[in-house]
C-alpha positions as CSV (number, residue, x, y, z in Angstrom):
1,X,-3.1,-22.8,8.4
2,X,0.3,-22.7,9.9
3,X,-1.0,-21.0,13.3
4,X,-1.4,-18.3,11.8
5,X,-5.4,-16.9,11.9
6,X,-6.1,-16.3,8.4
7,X,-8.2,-17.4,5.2
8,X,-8.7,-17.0,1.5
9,X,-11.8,-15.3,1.1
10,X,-13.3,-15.0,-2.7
11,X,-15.2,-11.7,-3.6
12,X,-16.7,-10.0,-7.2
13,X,-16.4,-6.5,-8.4
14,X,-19.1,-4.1,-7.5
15,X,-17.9,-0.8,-8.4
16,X,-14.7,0.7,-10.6
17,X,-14.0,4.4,-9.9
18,X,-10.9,6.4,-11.5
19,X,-9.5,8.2,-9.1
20,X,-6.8,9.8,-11.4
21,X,-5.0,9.1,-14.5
22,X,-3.2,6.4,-12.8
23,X,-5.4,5.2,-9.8
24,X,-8.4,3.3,-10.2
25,X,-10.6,1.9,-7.0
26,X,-12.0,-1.2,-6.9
27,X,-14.7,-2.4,-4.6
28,X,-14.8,-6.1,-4.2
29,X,-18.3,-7.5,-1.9
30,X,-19.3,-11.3,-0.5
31,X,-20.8,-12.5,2.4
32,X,-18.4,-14.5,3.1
33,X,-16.0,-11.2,3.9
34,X,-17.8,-10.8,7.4
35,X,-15.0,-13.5,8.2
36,X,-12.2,-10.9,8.4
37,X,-10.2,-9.3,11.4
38,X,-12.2,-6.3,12.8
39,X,-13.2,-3.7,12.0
40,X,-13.2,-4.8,8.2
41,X,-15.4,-7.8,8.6
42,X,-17.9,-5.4,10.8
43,X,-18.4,-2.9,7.7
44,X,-17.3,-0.3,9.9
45,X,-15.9,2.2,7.7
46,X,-12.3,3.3,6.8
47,X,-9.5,0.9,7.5
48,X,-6.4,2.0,9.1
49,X,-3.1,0.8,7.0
50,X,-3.6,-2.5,6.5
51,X,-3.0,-4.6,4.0
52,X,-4.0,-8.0,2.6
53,X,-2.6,-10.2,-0.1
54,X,-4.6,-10.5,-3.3
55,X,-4.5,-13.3,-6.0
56,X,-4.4,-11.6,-9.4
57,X,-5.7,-14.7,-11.6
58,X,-3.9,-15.4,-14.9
59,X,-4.8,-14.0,-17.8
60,X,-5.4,-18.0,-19.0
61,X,-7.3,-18.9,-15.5
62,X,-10.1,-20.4,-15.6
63,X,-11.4,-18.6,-12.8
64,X,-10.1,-17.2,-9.1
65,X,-7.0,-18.4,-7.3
66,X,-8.2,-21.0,-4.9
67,X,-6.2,-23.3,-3.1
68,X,-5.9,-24.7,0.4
69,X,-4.7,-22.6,3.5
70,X,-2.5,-26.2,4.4
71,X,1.1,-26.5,6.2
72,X,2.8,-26.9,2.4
73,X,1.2,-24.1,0.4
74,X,3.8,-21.1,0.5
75,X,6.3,-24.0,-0.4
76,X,4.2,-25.3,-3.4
77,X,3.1,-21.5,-4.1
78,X,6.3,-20.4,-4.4
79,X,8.0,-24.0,-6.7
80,X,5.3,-22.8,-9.1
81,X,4.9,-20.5,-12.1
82,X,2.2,-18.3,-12.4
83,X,0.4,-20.7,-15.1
84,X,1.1,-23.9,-12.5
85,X,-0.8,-22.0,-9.6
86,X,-3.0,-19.6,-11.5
87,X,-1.5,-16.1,-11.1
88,X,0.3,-13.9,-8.7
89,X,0.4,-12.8,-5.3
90,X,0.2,-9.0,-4.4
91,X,0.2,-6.9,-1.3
92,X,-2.3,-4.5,-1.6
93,X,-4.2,-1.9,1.2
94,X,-7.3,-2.2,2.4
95,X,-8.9,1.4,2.3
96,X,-12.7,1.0,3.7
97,X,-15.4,-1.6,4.5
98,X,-19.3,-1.2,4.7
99,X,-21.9,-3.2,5.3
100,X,-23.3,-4.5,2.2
101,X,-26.6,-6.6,0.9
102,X,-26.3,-9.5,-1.6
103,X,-28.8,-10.1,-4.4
104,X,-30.4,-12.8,-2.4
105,X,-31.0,-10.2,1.2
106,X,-27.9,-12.3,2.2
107,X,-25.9,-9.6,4.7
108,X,-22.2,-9.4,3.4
109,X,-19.0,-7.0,3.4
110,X,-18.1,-4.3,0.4
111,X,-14.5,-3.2,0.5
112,X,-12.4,-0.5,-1.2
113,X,-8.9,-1.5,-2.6
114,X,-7.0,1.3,-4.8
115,X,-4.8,0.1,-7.3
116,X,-2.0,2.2,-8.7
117,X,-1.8,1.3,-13.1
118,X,2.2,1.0,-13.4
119,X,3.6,1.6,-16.6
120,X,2.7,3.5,-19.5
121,X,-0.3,2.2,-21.4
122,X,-3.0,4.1,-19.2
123,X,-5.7,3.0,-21.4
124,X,-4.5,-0.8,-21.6
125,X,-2.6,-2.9,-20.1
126,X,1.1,-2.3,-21.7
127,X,3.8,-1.9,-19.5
128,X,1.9,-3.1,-16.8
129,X,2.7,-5.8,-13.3
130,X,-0.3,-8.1,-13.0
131,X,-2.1,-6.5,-10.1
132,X,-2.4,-3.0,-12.5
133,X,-3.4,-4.9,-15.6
134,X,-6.0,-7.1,-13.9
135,X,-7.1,-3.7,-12.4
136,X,-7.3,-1.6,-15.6
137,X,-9.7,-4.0,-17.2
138,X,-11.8,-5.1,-14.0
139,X,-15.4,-4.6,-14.6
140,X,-17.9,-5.3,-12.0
141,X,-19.0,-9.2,-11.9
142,X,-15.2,-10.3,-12.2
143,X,-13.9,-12.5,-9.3
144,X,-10.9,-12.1,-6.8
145,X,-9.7,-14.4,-4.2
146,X,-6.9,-12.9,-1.5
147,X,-5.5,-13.7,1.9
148,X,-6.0,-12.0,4.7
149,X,-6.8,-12.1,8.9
150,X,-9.6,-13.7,10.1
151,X,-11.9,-12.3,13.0
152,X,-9.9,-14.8,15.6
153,X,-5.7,-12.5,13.8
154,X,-5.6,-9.0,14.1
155,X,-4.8,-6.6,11.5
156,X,-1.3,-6.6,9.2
157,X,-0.1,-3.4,9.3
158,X,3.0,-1.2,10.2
159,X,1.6,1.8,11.5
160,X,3.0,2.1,15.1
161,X,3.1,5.6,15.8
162,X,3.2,5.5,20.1
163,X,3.2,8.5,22.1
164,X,4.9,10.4,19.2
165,X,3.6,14.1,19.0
166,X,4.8,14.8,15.6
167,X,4.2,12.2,12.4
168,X,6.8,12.0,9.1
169,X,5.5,10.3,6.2
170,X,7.4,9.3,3.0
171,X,5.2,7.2,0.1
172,X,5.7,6.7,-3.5
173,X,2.6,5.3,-5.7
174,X,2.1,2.4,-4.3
175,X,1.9,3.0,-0.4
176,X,0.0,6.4,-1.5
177,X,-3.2,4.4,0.1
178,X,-1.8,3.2,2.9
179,X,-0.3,7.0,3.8
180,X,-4.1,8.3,3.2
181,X,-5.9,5.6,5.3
182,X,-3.9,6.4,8.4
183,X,-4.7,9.8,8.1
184,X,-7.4,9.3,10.6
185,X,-5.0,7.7,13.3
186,X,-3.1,10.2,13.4
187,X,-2.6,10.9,17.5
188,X,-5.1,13.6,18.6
189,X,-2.9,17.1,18.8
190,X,-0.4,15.9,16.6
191,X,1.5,17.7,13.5
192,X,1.8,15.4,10.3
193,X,3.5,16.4,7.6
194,X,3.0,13.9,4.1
195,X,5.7,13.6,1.2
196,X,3.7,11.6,-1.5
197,X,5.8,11.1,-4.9
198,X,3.9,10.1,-7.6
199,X,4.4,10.3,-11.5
200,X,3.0,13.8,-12.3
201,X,-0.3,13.9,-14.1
202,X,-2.3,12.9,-11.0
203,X,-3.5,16.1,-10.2
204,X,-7.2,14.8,-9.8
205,X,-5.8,12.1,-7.1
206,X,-5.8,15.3,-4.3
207,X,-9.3,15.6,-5.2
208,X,-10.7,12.1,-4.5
209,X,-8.7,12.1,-1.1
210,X,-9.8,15.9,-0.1
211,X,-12.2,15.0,2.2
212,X,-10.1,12.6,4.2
213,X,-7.8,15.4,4.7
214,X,-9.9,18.2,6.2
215,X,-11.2,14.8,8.3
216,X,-7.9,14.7,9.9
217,X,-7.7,18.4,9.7
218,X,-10.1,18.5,12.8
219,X,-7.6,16.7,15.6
220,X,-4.7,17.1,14.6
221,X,-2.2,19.5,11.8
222,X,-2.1,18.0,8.6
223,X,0.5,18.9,5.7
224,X,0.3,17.0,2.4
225,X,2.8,17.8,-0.2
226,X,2.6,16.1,-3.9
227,X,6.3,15.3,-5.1
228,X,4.9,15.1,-8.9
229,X,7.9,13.0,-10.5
230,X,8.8,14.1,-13.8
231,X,9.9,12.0,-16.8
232,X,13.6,12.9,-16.3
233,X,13.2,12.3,-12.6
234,X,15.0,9.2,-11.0
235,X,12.6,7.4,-9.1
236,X,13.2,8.7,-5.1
237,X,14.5,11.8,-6.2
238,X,11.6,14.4,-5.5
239,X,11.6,12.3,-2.3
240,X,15.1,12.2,-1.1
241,X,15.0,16.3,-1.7
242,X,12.1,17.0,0.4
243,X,13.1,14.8,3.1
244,X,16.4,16.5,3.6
245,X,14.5,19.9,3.2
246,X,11.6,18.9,5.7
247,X,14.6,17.7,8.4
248,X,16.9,20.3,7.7
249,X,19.5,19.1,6.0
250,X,21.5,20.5,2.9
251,X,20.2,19.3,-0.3
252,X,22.9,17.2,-2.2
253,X,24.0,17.7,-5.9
254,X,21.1,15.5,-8.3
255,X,24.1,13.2,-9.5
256,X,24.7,12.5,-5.7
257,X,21.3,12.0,-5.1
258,X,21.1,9.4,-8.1
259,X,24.2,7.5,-6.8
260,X,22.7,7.2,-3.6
261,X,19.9,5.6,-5.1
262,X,21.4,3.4,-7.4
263,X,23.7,2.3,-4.3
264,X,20.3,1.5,-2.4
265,X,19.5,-1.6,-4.7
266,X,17.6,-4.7,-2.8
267,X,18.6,-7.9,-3.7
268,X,15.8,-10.6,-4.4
269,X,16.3,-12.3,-1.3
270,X,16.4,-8.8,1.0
271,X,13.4,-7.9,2.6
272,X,13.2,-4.0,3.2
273,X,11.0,-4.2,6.6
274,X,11.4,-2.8,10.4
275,X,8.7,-1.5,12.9
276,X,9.4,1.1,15.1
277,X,9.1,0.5,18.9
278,X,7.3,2.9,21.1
279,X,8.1,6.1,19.4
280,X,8.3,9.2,21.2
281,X,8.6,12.7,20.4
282,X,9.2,11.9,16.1
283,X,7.8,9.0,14.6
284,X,8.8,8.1,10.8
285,X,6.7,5.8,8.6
286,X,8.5,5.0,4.9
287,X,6.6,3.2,2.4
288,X,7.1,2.2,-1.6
289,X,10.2,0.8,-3.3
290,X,12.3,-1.0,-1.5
291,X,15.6,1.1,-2.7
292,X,13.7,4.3,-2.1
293,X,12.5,3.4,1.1
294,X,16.6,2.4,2.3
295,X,18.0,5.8,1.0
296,X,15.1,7.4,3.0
297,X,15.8,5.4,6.2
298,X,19.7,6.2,5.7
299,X,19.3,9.9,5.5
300,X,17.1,9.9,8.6
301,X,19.1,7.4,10.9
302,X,22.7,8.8,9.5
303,X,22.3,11.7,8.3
304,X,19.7,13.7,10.8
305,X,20.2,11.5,13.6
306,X,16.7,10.3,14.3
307,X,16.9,6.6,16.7
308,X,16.1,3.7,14.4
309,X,13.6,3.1,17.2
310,X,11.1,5.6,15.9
311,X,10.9,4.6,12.1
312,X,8.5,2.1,10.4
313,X,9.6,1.0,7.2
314,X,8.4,-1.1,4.3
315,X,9.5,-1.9,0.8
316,X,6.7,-2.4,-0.9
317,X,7.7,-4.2,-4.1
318,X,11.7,-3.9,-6.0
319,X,12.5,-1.4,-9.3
320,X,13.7,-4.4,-11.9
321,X,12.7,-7.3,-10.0
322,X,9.2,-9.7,-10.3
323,X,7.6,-10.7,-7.5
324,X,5.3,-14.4,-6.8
């Protein structure tokens, strides 16, 4: 496998719970998930920002992605079409784990994935990416295959806060999860302060993570603000505003703010990726699209000033662009 400790593990649907208009949870169980990197494969509970790569089968599948873990397949993954290979490749987070029992007694793993539903057929599948439309019509029984650590890896994550006393955190839908699950890492003592932008209409999304909140509320000062992004929002704009506001900065005009995101745009070859290294003091964590996530890095390196040094930063998936 490349030297690299990891596996494909294959798992069904046991539960579908709508979080909100547009985020649905989706546990997935198998014995064979005791294979993953602690403390998933343990069933211990909630995971801490990390994320593992799911195979969304095709629509025309015959079944789950399977394949070998060999020195050749991200070459022959990659030379393929969806239909060749049998679907697509997504990075999604892993929210929770729990010890679970098979029909048979067998002792397996149950894990939580949250899916954001892209697009604007919330009771289908139109306008939707793979990942949302396989996850819009998932009912329990289906099978998923993904990728991910095995017990001999370690975790992939980016959450490398250090000794840093205060915690900023910018997300858009998609890296919403991963900004909840490391709620309870925050440092003991810190302050945390959450900018979530997410297409209004997901009121009921504050709800379902409530008690994860006052969780974190007991060690350490937790603010959570909802960016709600209207229709005649840019994507990144409610962001970019509060950022500025939350550092101090003057706001900028909206047309500014929409150049600087349109100036942002990632390439097909860029990846949008960085961890931070021993933060001190502030540490930064910047999660969703990958243009979003550069005009938020820019206004914190260049325009307040923070070190590079103390910012994680991810772009999740690119505005306009397919992915595997």
């Amino acid at each position: 496998m490349s030297g690299v400790a990891m596996d494909l593990f294959e798992a069904e649907v046991t539960r579908v719970e709508r979080l909100s208009r547009d985020f649905v949870r989706i546990s997935l169980a198998s014995a064979g998930l005791t294979g993953l990197v602690a403390p998933a494969g343990d069933g211990a509970g909630p995971v801490r920002d990390a994320y593992l790569k799911l195979l969304i089968p095709h629509p025309e599948a015959p079944g789950p992605v399977r394949f070998a873990l060999d020195e050749a397949w991200r070459r022959e993954w990659f030379a393929a079409g969806p239909r060749e290979r049998g679907g697509w490749m997504r990075t999604y987070t892993l929210r929770a784990a729990r010890a679970w029992e098979g029909p048979g007694g067998e002792p397996g793993v149950e894990v939580d994935i949250d899916f954001v539903l892209h697009g604007h057929g919330h009771d289908d599948a139109a306008g939707m990416g793979p990942g949302a439309a396989w996850a819009a019509s998932a009912e329990p029984g289906a099978a998923l295959s993904f990728i991910a650590p095995t017990r001999e890896g370690r975790l992939w994550a980016m959450w490398e806060p250090g000794g840093a006393e205060t915690v900023l955190i910018c997300a858009d839908e998609t890296a919403v999860p991963a900004a909840i699950s490391v709620l309870g890492a925050l440092p003991e003592g810190s302050s945390a302060r959450l900018l979530l932008e997410l297409p209004a209409g997901n009121e009921a999304l504050g709800e379902a993570v409530a008690g994860e909140v006052e969780e974190a509320r007991r060690t350490a000062d937790v603010e959570l603000v909802w960016l709600p992004r209207g229709a005649d929002d840019v994507r990144g704009e409610p962001t970019l505003r509060a950022l500025r506001d939350c550092l101090g900065l003057a706001p900028h005009a909206r047309d500014r703010d929409v150049e600087e995101l349109r100036s942002q745009r990632v390439g097909a070859e860029e990846i949008v990726w960085g961890l931070s290294e021993d933060p001190r003091g502030l540490y930064v964590y910047l999660a969703g699209e990958a243009s979003v996530v550069r005009a938020a890095r820019r206004v914190c390196v260049d325009e307040a000033g923070i070190d590079k040094s103390s910012i994680s930063f991810m772009g999740y998936w690119k505005a306009g662009r397919a992915e595997s």
